[in-house]
Legacy VTK file of the C-alpha trace (Angstrom):
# vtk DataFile Version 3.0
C-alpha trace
ASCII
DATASET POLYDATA
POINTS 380 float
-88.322 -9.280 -9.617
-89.956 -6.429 -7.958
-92.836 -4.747 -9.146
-91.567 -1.938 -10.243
-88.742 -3.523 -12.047
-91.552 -6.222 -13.762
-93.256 -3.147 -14.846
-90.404 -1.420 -16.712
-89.212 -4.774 -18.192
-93.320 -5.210 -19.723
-93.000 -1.177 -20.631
-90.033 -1.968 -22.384
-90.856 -5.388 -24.218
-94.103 -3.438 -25.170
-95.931 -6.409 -23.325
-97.476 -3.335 -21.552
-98.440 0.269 -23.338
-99.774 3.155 -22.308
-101.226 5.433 -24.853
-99.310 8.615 -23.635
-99.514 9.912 -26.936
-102.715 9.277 -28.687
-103.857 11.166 -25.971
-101.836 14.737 -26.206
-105.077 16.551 -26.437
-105.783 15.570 -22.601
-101.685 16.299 -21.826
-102.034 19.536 -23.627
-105.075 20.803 -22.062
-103.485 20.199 -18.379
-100.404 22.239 -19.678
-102.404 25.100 -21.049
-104.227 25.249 -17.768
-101.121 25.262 -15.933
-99.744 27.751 -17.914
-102.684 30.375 -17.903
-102.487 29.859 -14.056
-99.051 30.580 -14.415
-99.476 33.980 -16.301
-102.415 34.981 -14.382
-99.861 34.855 -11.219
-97.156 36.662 -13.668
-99.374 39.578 -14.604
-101.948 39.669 -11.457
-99.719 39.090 -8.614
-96.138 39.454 -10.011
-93.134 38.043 -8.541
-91.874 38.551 -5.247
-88.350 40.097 -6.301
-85.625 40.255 -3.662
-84.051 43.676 -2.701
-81.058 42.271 -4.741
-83.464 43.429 -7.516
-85.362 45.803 -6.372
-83.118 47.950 -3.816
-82.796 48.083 0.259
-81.089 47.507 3.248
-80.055 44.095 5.400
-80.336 44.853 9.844
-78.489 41.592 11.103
-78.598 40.851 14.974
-77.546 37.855 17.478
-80.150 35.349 17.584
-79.198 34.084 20.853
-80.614 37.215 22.502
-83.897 37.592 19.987
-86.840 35.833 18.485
-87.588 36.327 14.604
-91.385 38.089 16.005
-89.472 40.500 18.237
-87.211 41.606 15.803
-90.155 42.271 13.155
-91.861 44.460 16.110
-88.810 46.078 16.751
-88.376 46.885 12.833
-92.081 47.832 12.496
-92.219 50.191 15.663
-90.452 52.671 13.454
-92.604 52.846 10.817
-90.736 50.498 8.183
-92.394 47.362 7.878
-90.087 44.910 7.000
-89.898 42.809 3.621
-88.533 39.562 5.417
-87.217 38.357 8.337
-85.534 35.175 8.358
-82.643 33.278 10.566
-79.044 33.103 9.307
-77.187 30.254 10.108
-77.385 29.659 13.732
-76.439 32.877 15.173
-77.985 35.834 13.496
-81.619 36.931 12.919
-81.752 39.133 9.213
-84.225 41.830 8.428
-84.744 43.030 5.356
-86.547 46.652 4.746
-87.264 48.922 1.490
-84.610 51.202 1.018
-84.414 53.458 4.245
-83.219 57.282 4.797
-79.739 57.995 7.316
-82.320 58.380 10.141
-84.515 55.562 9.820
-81.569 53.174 9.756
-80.075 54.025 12.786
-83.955 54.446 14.608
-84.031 50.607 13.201
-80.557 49.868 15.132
-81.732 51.504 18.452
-84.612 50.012 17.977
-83.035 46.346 17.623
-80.740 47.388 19.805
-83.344 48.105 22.590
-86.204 45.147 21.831
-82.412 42.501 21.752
-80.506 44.102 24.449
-77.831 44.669 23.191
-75.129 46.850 22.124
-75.949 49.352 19.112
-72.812 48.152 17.404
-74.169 44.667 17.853
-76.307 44.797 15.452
-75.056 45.541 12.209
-76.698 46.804 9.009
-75.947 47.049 5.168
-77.581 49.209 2.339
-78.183 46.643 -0.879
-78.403 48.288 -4.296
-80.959 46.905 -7.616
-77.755 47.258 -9.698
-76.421 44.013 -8.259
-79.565 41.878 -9.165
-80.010 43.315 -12.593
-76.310 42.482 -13.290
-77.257 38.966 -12.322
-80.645 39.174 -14.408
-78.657 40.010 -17.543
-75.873 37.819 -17.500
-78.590 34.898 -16.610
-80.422 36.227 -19.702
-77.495 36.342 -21.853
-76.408 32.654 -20.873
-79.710 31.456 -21.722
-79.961 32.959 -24.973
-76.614 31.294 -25.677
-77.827 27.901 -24.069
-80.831 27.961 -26.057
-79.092 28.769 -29.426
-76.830 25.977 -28.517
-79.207 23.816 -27.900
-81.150 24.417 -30.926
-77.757 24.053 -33.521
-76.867 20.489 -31.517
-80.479 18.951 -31.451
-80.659 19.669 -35.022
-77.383 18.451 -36.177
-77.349 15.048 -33.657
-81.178 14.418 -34.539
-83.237 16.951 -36.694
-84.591 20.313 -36.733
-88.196 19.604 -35.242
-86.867 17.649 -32.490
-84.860 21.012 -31.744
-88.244 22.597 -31.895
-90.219 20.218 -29.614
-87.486 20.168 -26.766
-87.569 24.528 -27.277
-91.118 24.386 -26.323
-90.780 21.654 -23.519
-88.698 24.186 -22.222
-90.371 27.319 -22.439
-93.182 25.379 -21.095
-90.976 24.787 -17.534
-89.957 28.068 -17.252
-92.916 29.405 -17.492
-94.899 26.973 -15.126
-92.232 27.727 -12.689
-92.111 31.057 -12.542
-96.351 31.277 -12.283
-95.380 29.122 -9.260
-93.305 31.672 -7.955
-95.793 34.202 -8.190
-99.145 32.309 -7.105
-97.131 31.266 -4.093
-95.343 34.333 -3.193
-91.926 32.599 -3.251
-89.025 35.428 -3.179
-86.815 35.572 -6.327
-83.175 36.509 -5.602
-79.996 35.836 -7.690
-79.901 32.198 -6.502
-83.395 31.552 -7.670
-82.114 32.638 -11.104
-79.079 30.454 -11.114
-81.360 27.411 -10.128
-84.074 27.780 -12.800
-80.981 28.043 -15.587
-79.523 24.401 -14.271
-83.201 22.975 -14.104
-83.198 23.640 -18.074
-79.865 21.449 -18.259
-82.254 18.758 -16.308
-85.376 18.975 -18.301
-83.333 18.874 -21.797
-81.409 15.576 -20.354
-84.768 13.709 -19.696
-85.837 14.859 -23.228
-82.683 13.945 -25.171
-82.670 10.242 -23.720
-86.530 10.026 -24.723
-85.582 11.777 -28.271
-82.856 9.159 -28.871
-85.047 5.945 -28.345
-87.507 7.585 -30.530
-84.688 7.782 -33.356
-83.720 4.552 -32.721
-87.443 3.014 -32.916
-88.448 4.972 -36.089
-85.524 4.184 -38.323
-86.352 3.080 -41.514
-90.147 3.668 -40.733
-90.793 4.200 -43.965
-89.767 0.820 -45.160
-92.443 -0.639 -43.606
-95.877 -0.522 -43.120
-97.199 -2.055 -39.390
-96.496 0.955 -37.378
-97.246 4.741 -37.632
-94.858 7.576 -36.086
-96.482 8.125 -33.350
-96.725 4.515 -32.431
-93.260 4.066 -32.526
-92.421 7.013 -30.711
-94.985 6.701 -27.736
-93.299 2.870 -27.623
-90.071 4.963 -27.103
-91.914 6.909 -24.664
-93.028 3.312 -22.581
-89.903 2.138 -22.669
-87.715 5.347 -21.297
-90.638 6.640 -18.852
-90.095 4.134 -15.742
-85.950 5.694 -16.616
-87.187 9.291 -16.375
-89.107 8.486 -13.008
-86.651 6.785 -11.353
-83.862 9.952 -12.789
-86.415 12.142 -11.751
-86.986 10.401 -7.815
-82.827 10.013 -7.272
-82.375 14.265 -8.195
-85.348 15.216 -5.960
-84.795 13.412 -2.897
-81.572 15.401 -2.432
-82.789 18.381 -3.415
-85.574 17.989 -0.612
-82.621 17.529 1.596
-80.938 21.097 0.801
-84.395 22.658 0.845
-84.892 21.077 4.192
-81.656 22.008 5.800
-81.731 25.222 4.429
-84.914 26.231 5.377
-85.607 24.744 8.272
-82.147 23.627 10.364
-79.497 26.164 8.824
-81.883 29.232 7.302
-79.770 30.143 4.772
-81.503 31.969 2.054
-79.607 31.186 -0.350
-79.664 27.640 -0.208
-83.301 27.265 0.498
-83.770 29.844 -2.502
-81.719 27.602 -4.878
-83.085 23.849 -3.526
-86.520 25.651 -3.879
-86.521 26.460 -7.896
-84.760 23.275 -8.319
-87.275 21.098 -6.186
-90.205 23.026 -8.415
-88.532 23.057 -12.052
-87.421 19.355 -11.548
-90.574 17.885 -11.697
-92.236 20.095 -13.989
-88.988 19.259 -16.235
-89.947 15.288 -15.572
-93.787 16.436 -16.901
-92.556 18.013 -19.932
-90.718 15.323 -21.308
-92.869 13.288 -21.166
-96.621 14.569 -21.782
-95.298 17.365 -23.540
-92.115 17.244 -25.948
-92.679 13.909 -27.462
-96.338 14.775 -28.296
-95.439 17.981 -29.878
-92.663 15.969 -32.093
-95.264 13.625 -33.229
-97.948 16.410 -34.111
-95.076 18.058 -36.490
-94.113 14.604 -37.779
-97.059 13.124 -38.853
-97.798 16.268 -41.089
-95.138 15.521 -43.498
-96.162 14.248 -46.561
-93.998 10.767 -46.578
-95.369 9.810 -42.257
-99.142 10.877 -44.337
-98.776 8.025 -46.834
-97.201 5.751 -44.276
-100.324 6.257 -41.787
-102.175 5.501 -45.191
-100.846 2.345 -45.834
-101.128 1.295 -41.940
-104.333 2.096 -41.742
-104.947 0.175 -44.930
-103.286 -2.664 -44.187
-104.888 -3.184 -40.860
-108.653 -2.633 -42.450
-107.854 -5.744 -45.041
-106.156 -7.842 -41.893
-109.021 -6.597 -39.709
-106.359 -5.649 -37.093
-106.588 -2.993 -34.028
-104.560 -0.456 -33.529
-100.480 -1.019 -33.264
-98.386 -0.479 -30.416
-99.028 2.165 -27.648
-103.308 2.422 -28.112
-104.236 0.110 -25.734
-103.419 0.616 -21.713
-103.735 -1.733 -19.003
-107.204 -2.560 -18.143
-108.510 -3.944 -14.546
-109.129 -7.112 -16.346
-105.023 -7.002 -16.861
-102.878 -5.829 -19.795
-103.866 -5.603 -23.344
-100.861 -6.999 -24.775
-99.367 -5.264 -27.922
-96.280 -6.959 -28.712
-94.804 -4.227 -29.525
-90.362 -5.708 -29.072
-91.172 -8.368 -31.181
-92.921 -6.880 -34.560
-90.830 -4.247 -34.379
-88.052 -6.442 -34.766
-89.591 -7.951 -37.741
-89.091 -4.603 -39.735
-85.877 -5.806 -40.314
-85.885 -8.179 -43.553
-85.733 -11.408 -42.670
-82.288 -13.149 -43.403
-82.637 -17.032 -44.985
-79.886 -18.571 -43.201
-78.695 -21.819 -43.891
-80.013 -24.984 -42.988
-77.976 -28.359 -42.120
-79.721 -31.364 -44.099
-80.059 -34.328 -41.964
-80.439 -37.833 -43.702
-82.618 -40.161 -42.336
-80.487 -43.096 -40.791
-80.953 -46.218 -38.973
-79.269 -48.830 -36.790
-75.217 -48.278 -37.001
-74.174 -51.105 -38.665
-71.476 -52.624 -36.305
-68.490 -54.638 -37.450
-68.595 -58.540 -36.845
-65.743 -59.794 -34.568
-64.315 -63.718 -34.994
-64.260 -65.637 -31.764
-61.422 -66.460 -29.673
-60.610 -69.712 -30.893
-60.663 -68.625 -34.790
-58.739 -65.502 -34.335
-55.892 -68.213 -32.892
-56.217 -70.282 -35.716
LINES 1 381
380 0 1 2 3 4 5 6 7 8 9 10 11 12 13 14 15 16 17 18 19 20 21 22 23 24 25 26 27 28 29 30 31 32 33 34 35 36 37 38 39 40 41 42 43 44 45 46 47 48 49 50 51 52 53 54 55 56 57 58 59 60 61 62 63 64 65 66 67 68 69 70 71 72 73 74 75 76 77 78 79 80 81 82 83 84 85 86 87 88 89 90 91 92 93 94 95 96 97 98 99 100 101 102 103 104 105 106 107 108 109 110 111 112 113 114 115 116 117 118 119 120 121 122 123 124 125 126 127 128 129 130 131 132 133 134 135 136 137 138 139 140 141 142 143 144 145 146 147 148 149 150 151 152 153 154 155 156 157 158 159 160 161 162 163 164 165 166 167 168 169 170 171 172 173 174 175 176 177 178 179 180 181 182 183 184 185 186 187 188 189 190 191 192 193 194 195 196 197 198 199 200 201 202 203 204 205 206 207 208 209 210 211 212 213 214 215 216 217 218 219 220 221 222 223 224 225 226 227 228 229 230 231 232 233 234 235 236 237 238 239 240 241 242 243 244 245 246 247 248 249 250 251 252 253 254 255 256 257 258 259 260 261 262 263 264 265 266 267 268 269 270 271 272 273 274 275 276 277 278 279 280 281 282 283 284 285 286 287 288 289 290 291 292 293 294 295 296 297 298 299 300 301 302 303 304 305 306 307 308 309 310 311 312 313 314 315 316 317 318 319 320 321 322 323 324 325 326 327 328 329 330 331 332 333 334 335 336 337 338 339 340 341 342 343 344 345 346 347 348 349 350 351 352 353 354 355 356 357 358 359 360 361 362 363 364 365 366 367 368 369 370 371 372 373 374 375 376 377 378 379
């Protein structure tokens, strides 16, 4: 079996556990720095916004008869210093300005015209309004309030109200993360970068629901028992879905690279590169989230009910008369190799234990075989 496969099988049998939970504290500090480097880029810097958003005009010209420098001379020689200049496809060159009076667009043309050589009605330009963008902006808005309401009445119906809650802030956690990316980095938002940080939330809560499920599953009955806390149980939910969520998380970037590559590099279509861009970003802070984040946040709320208090009472009682360690999920490999917590096994034992029936076997000897006559009697 390959290592990687080994791995998850140990992760899952809870032959091997890594203590993702226990230690939130370190998980939550890495967010909150994240996330104040994230709003310092928000309110310092701000984001790059588009002139879908924020108003302008488009000069396209033939690339075959200019270089992407040129035409930012050309635009710049007449006083309007261009926002962006970027290729389109294989056979135009677009520059984008602020908005621009009657006269400076057609000194831009000339100018293009001139630097290119080509005709004036070669080169082609288009005035872009803010009206557009904020159209976008609130409809993207108004989808994600819906999404998030949605969200909120299915999480809590399908598995309970503070899961709802933890995957809410998992969330909110991506967005913002990848928007202070946007900012620190300069990255331009347009309408397609909107779009693609809406279908990264659909990602993010995916990961999260298939982590939220095993956790269900593992702490069923908990109360009935009284080996494993909460938050045992759920970071052994967390072992055995994370190699899942890596591998989920590895098959949805590579092709995601592959559109940001094309489009930025062989094709230069904004658009495309805009949209692989946000998803390439809010992808894998989506994977971080539900991970480090959600399931740690679930486990804070949980264990401060009063019945997961008096289970965590009798656990820790029960392991002080037994002399035990901790239970599943404390203990991560060591270089000396894996402390074991067999975590599959005891939590199977949960379960009460079934007498079945037993077959009674009698204690027999030699077969006693039946004597034959000889021949010659059997004649007689």
């Amino acid at each position: 079996m390959a290592r990687s496969g080994g791995l998850g099988a140990r992760l899952y049998r809870g032959e091997v556990s890594y203590n993702i939970v226990g230690r939130k504290k370190f998980w939550y500090s890495v967010s909150a720095g994240l996330i104040v480097l994230a709003l310092v880029g928000l309110l310092v810097r701000g984001l790059n916004l588009g002139i879908e958003f924020k108003g302008g005009a488009e000069f396209y010209v033939p690339s075959a008869s200019c270089e992407i420098q040129e035409v930012r001379e050309a635009v710049a020689s007449t006083g309007v210093e261009p926002a962006a200049v970027t290729e389109i496809g294989s056979s135009n060159i677009r520059a984008q300005t602020p908005a621009v009076t009657q006269e400076q667009g057609r000194a831009i043309v000339d100018s293009l015209a001139t630097t290119c050589d080509v005709a004036a009605d070669q080169v082609s330009s288009r005035d872009v309004g803010p009206t557009w963008g904020g159209e976008i902006t609130r409809t993207a808005l108004i989808g994600l309030a819906v999404f998030l309401a949605l969200l909120t009445v299915f999480l809590t119906v399908y598995f309970q109200w503070k899961m709802a809650v933890a995957a809410l802030v998992a969330l909110v956690h991506d967005i913002i993360i990848t928007a202070g990316i946007y900012a620190l980095v300069g990255f331009e938002v347009t309408p397609a970068t909107v779009i693609g940080l809406l279908t990264i939330l659909g990602f993010s809560l995916y990961d999260t629901v298939v982590v939220f499920d095993k956790v269900r599953e593992n702490t069923k009955g908990i109360t009935g028992q009284s080996r494993y806390t909460y938050s045992e149980l759920a970071n052994l939910a967390l072992n055995q879905t994370i190699i899942r969520s890596i591998n989920t998380s590895i098959v949805a970037l590579l092709p995601v690279a592959s559109i940001l590559f094309v489009g930025a590099f062989l094709l230069g279509a904004g658009a495309l590169k805009d949209l692989a861009l946000v998803l390439f970003i809010g992808t894998a802070v989506g994977t971080y989230s539900s991970i480090f984040v959600a399931t740690p946040v679930l486990c804070q709320m949980k264990e401060r009910e009063p019945a997961m208090k008096a289970l965590t009472a009798r656990v820790m009682k029960r392991r002080a008369a037994r002399g035990e360690g901790a239970g599943p999920g404390s203990s991560a490999p060591t270089s000396g190799g894996a402390e074991v917590a067999a975590v599959a096994a005891e939590a199977g034992s949960m379960a009460p234990a079934v007498d079945r029936p037993h077959r009674q076997h009698r204690d027999a000897g030699a077969r006693v075989q039946p004597k034959r006559q000889t021949r010659s009697k059997r004649k007689h």
